[in-house]
C-alpha positions as CSV (number, residue, x, y, z in Angstrom):
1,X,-1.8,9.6,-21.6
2,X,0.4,6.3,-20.8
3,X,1.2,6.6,-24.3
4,X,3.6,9.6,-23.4
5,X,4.3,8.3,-20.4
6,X,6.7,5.3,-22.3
7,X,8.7,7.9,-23.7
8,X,9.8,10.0,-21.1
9,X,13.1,10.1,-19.6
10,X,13.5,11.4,-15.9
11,X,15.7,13.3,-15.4
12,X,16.2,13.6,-11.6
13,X,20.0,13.1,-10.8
14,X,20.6,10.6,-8.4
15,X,23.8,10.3,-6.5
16,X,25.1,6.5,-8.5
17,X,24.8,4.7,-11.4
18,X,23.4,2.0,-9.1
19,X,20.5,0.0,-10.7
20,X,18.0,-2.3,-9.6
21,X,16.9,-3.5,-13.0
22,X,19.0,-3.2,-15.8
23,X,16.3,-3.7,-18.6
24,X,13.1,-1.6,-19.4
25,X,10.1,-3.4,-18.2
26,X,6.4,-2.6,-18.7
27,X,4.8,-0.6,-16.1
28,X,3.0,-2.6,-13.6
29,X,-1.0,-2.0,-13.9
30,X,-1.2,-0.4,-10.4
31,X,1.9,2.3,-11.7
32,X,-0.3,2.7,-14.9
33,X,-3.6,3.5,-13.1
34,X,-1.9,5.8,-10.9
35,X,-0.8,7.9,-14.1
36,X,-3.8,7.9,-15.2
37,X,-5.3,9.3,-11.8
38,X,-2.6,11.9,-11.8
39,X,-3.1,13.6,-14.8
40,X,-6.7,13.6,-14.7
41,X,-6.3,15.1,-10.9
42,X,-3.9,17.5,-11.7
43,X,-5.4,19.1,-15.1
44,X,-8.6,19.6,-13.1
45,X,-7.1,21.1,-10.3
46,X,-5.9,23.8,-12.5
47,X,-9.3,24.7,-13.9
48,X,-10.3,25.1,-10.4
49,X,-7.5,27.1,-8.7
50,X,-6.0,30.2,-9.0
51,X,-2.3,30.8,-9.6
52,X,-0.9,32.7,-6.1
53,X,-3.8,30.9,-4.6
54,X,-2.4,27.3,-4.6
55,X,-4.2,24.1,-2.8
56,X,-3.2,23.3,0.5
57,X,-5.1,21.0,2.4
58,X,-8.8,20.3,3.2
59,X,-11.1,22.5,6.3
60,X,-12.9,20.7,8.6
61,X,-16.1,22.6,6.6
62,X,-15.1,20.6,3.5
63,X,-13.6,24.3,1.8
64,X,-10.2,24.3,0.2
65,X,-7.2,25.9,2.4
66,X,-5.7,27.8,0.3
67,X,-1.9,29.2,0.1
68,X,-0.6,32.4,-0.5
69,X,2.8,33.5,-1.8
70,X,4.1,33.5,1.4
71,X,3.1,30.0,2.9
72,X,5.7,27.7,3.5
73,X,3.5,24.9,1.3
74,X,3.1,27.1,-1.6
75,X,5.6,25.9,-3.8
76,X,4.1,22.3,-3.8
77,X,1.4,22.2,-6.1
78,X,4.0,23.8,-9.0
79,X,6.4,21.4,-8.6
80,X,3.8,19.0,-8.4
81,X,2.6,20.1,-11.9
82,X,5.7,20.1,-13.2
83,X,6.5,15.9,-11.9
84,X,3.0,15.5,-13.1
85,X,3.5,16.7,-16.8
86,X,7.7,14.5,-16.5
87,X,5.1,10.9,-16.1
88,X,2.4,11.9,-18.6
89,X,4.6,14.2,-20.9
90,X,0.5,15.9,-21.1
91,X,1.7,19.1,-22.2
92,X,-0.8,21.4,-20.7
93,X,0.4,20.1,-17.4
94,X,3.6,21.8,-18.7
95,X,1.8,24.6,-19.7
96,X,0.3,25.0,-16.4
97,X,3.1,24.2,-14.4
98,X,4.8,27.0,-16.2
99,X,1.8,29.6,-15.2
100,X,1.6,28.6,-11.8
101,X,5.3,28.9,-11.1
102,X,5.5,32.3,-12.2
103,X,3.2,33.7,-9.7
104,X,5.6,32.7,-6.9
105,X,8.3,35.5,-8.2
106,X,7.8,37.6,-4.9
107,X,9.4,34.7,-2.4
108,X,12.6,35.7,-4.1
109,X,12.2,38.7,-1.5
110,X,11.5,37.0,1.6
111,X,14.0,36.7,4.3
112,X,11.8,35.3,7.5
113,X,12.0,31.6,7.2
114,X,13.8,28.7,6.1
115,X,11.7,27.3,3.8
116,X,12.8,28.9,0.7
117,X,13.9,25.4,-0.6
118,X,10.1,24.3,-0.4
119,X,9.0,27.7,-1.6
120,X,11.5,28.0,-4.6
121,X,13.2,25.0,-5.2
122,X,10.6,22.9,-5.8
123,X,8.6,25.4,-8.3
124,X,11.2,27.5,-9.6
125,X,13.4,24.7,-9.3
126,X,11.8,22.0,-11.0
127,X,11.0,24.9,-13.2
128,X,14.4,24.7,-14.5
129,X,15.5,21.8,-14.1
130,X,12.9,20.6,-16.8
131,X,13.1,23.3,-19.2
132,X,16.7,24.8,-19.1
133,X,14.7,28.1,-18.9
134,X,17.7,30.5,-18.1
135,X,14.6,32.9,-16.9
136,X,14.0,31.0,-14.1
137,X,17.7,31.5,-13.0
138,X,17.3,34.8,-11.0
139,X,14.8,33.7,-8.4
140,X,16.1,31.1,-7.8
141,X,19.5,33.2,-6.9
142,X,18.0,35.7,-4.8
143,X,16.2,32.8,-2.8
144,X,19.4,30.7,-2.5
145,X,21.3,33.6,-1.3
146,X,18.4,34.7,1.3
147,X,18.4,30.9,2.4
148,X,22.5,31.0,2.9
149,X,21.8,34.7,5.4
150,X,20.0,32.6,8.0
151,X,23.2,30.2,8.9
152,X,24.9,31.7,12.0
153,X,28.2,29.9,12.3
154,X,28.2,30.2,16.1
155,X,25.4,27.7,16.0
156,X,27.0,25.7,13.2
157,X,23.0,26.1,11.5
158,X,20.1,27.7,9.4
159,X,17.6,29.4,12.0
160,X,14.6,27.8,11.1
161,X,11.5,30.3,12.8
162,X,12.2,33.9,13.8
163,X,9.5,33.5,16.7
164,X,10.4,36.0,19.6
165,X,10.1,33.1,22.4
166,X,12.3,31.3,21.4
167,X,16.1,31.7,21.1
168,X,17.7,30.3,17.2
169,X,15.6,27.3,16.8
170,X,16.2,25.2,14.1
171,X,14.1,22.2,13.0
172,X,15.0,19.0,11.7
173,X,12.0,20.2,8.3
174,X,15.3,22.2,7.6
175,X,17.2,19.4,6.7
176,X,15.0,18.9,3.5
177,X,15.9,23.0,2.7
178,X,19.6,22.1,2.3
179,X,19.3,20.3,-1.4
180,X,18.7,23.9,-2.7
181,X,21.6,25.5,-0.8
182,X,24.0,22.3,-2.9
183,X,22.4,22.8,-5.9
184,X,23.2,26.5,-5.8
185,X,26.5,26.4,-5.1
186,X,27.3,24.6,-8.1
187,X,24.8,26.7,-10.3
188,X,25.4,29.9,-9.0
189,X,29.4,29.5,-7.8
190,X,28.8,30.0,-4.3
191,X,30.7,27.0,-2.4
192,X,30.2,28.6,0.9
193,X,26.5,27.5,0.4
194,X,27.8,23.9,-0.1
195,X,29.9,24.4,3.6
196,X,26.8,25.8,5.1
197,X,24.6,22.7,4.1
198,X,27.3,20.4,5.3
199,X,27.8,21.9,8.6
200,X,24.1,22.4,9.2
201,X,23.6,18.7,8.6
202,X,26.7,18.0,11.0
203,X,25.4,20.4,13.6
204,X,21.9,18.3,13.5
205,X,23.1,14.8,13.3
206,X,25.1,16.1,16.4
207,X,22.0,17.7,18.5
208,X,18.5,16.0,17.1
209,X,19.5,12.5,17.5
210,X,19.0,10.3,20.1
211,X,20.8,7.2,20.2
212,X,17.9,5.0,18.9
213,X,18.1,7.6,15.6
214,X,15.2,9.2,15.9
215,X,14.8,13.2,15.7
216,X,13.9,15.7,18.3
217,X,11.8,18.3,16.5
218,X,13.0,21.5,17.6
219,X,16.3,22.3,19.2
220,X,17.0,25.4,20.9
221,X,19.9,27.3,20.7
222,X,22.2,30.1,22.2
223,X,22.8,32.7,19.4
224,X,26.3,34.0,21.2
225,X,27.6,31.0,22.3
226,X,26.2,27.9,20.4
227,X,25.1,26.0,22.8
228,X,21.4,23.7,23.1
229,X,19.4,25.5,25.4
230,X,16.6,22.8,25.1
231,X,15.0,19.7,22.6
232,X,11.3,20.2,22.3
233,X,8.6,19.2,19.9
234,X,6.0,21.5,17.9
235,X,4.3,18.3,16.4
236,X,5.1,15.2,18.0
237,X,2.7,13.9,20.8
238,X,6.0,14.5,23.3
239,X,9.2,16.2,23.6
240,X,10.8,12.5,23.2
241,X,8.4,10.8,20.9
242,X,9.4,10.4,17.1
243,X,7.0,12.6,14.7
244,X,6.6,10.4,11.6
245,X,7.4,13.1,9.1
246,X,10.5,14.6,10.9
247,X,11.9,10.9,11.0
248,X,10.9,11.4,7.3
249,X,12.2,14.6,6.8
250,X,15.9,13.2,8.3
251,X,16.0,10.4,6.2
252,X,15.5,12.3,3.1
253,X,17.4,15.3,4.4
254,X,20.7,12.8,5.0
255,X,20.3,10.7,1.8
256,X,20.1,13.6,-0.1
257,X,23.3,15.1,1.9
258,X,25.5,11.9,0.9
259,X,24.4,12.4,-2.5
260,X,26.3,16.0,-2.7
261,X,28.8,16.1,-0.7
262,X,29.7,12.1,-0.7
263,X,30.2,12.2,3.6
264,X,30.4,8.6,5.0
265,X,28.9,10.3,8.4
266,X,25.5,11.6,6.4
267,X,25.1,7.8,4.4
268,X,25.5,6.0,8.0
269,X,22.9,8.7,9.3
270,X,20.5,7.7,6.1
271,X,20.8,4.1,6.9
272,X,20.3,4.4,10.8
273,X,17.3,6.5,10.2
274,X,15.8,3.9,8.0
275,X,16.5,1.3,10.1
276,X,14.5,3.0,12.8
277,X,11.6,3.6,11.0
278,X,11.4,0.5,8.9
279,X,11.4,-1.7,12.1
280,X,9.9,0.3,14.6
281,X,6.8,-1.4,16.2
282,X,4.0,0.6,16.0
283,X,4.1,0.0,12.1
284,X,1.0,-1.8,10.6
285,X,0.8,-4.0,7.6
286,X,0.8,-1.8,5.2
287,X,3.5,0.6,6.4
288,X,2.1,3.9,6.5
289,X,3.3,5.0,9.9
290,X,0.6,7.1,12.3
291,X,1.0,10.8,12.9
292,X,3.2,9.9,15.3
293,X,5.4,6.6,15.7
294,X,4.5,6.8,19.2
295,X,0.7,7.0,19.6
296,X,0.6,3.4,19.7
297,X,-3.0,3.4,18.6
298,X,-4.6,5.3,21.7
299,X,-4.8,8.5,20.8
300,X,-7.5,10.0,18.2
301,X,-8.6,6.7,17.0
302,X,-9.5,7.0,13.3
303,X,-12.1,5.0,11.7
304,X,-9.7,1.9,11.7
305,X,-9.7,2.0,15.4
306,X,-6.2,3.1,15.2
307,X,-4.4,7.0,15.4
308,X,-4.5,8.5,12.4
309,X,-1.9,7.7,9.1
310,X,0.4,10.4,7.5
311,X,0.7,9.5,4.2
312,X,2.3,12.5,3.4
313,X,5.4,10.9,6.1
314,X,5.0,7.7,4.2
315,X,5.6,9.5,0.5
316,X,8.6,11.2,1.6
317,X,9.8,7.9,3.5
318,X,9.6,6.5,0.4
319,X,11.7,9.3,-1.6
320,X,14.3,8.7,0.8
321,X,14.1,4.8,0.4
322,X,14.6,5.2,-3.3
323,X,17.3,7.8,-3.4
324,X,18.9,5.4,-0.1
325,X,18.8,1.9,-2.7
326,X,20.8,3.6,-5.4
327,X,23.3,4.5,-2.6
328,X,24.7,0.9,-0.9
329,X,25.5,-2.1,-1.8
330,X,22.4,-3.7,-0.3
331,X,20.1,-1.0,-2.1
332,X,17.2,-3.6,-3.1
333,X,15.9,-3.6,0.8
334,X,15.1,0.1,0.5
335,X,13.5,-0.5,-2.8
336,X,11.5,-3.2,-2.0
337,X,10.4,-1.3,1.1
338,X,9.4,2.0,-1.2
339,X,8.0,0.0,-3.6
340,X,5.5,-1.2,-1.0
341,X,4.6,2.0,0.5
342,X,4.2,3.1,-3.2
343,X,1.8,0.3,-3.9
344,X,-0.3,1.1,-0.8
345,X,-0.7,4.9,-1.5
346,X,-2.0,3.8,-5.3
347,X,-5.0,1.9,-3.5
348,X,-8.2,2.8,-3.4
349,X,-7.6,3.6,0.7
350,X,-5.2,6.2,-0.3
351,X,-5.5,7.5,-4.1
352,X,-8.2,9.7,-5.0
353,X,-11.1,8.6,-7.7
354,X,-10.8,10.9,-10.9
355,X,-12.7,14.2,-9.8
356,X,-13.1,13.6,-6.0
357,X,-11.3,15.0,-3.1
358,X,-11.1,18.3,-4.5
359,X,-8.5,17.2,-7.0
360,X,-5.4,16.2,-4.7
361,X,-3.9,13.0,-5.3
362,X,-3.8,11.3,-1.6
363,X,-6.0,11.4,1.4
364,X,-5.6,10.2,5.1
365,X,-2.5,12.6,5.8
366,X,-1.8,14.9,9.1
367,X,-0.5,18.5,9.2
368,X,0.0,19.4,12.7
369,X,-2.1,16.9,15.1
370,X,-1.2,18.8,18.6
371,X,-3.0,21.8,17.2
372,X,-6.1,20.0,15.7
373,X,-4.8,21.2,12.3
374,X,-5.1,19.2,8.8
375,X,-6.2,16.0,10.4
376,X,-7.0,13.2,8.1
377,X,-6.5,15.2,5.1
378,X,-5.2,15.4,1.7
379,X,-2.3,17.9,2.0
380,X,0.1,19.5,-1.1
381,X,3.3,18.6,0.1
382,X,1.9,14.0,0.5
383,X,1.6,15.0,-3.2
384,X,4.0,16.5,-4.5
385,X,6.5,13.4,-2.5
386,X,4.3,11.1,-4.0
387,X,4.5,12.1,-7.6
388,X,8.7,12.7,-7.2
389,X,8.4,9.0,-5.7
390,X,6.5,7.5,-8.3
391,X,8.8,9.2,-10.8
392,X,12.6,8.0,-9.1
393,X,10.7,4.5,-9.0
394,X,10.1,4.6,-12.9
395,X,14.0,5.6,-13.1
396,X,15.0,2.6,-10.9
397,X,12.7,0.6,-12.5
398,X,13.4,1.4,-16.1
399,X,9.3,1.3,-17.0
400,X,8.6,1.8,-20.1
């Protein structure tokens, strides 16, 4: 299988020709056996599951949650299929990827949320990306264009929920949505999709920041007039406390931003975000934050005698750290901080042994703690920003 994986070429594009290591370099063991792992995972996982019936997370029972079309998660373990065939080049990952992709082709009619860009973009998305598969093309459309319908420009924003108790809430999750709304503008010719991303991202660097950098969850507005009605949490242990994966999702979200539309405003965000959450002081050793930055260890206790870790914050942490390096002048801090997290997530404490934990890759990550939901779990979505990690490290790192 690591035979393959010397070949391949990544494709992911990347917002600079900014490189850490100019010349190819073997693949470090740990790399290596975490190839190994993820193809041996991911082929098995697709004997077991059905396509439209895609792994989620674990039940308390030990039983598989599974998703449907129409879960937010569902487009996770296709695109994880498709980064898992890019590092082994096995091609019945391909072949699989391909299969289970196709079974999504009903989101393209779904209108109720914002994450269409999880949904579609990272299935469908990949999908194309990889193959060039013009086929793919109208899904994606419809879903970029039902995506685009939820911005209200009186709120400068993509509603996130359509719950009836609250007003046009829009969550800082949406910030990872708004890659799919660029890349469609371009694809599609549709620059107003490109203005709603950037004003989206404006809107929520204005209203979900606190001055330290870190994110509100929810924010509230007024439909008519625009204005916050209130700053709330669905996830975090507090209204004012910093949920690891939304300070996750905002340093991705603004990283990404910089990358397409080149704003000084979204690369400052980036780095203050990273900032925050590289020293914050709650971290451990190994970086991989708790649920929440702000448990402090006294909440939930896991087995460590500390609150439970969200790997699945720390994997898209460390997307954001990659994409962040290749974006300053001082990128090798970012690196060096990814490459860590990366490092930790291939150990035994956090990779799954070949044929265990019901074929996803990582364990130890949190869904939604508040509501005793996917606690200390392997989840789709720590996955699939683990394998797109692993992958924008072999770029940066030229492995061969």
């Amino acid at each position: 299988m690591m035979k393959g994986f010397r070949t391949f070429i990544i494709t992911l594009a990347l917002s600079s020709s900014t490189t850490i290591y100019a010349q190819q370099t073997k693949a470090p063991s740990w790399f290596q056996h975490s190839v190994e792992v993820i193809g041996q995972q991911l082929n098995k996982a697709t004997q077991r599951y059905t396509p439209g019936q895609n792994p989620r997370s674990v039940n308390p029972d030990g039983s598989v949650r599974l998703a449907n079309y129409k879960d937010w998660t569902t487009g996770f373990f296709p695109g994880s299929l498709w980064y898992g065939y890019e590092l082994t080049q096995d091609s019945k990952l391909a072949s699989q990827a391909k299969r289970f992709t196709l079974a999504l082709d009903s989101i393209r009619y779904i209108t109720n949320t914002h994450d269409l860009g999880f949904m579609l973009y990272c299935s469908y998305g990949n999908a194309y990306r990889i193959t060039k598969d013009k086929s793919y093309l109208p899904v994606l459309e419809d879903g970029a264009k039902n995506l685009a319908a939820r911005f209200n420009p009186k709120v400068g924003a993509i509603r996130s929920w359509d719950f009836t108790w609250l007003h046009y809430p829009v969550i800082i999750d949406n910030m990872m949505n708004l890659e799919y709304l660029y890349w469609g503008a371009g694809q599609f010719h549709k620059p107003t999709y490109s203005s709603i991303a950037d004003t989206h991202a404006l809107t929520t660097l204005k209203n979900h920041y606190r001055p330290n950098h870190s994110s509100y969850h929810v924010v509230d507005y007024d439909a008519t007039t625009g204005h916050v009605i209130s700053k709330k949490t669905h996830q975090g242990l507090t209204d004012e406390s910093s949920w690891a994966r939304g300070q996750a999702w905002g340093l991705y979200g603004y990283a990404m931003c910089y990358r397409f539309s080149k704003k000084s405003e979204f690369l400052k965000q980036a780095e203050d975000i990273a900032a925050f959450i590289m020293n914050h002081p709650t971290l451990q050793v190994d970086k991989i934050p708790a649920w929440d930055l702000d448990v402090h260890n006294a909440y939930d206790l896991d087995e460590d005698g500390r609150a439970p870790r969200d790997a699945s914050a720390a994997a898209v942490i460390a997307c954001g750290l990659l994409e962040l390096s290749t974006e300053v002048k001082n990128g090798a801090k970012y690196f060096d901080y990814a490459e860590d997290l990366l490092k930790t997530l291939s150990s035994e404490k956090y990779l799954a042994k070949p044929g265990d934990n019901h074929f996803f890759l990582l364990k130890h990550s949190v869904g939604a703690f508040l509501y005793n939901s996917e606690i200390d779990t392997p989840l789709d979505y720590a996955d699939y920003y683990y394998l797109e990690a692993m992958k924008r490290y072999a770029e940066l790192k030229k492995l061969k």
